[in-house]
C-alpha angles and dihedrals in degrees: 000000000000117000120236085254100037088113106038079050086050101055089058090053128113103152136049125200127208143205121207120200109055091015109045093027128031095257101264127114120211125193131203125219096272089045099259115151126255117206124179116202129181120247099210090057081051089058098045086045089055089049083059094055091038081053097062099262123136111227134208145184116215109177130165085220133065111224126171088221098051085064085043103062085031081065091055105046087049085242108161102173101079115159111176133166096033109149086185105038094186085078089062091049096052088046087047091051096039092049096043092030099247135171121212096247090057087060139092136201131208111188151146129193139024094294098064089057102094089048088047095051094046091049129084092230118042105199118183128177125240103255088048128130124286089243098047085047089054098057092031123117090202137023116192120229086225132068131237121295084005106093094295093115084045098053097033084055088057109042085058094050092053095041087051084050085245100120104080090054083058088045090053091076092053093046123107116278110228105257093023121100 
């Protein structure tokens, strides 16, 4: 489901937030035998996640939990911006305005379940996955057709590229090259 001002919010937007448990994994927790936390993330929602920074977006992780591997695949994705353990993760996203500058309407937000609401509410563009809550899906701007950990980070990345008229800049790269073919 896209709202009738999804794109007109998208083309105001320079920084995406995102949730982790439930958006950039499928939901689920795994332990080792020492107690060390498993996460699986999925590696096309890494790469859409890597056209939006390619495209000039500053990108964040804001968790209630605090997870080694969160820090890990943020690592990887040359993500800076990591705020984990917030209880209250609109205190990350005060502290993440107030240290890039940011207004509300040039931020969006990638959640999932009850406790994303109040940052939802307070972006210009409210993004949930597919498998969120009743209540994330209902405020939301846009709903993703895929779930969680499953492509929804991906299309959703996407989606916003082409609506900010940004796609066809990550397209040039995969494109031909004259003499070659």
């Amino acid at each position: 489901m896209i709202s009738n001002d999804a794109a007109e919010r998208a083309a105001r937007i320079t920084a995406v937030i995102f949730d982790v448990d439930g958006v950039l994994t499928d939901g689920g927790i795994m332990l080792d035998s020492s107690g060390g936390e498993i996460k699986r993330f999925n590696v096309q929602d890494g790469t859409g996640m890597k056209y939006l920074i390619r495209a000039g977006y500053r990108l964040a992780i804001v968790s209630g939990r605090d997870s080694h591997a969160t820090i890990a695949r943020a690592r990887e994705l040359d993500i800076d911006d990591v705020y984990q353990g917030y209880k209250d993760k609109m205190d990350a996203y005060e502290e993440l305005k107030r240290l890039h500058g940011l207004s509300d309407v040039e931020i969006a937000f990638v959640g999932d379940d009850l406790p994303d609401i109040p940052i939802m509410r307070a972006s210009g563009l409210a993004v949930a996955v597919k498998n969120a809550r009743p209540e994330v899906k209902g405020i939301a701007h846009y709903v993703t057709e895929l779930e969680g950990g499953a492509g929804a980070v991906r299309e959703f990345s996407e989606w916003l590229l082409r609506a900010a008229g940004k796609w066809d800049a990550i397209m040039e790269r995969y494109r031909p090259r004259k003499g070659s073919g």
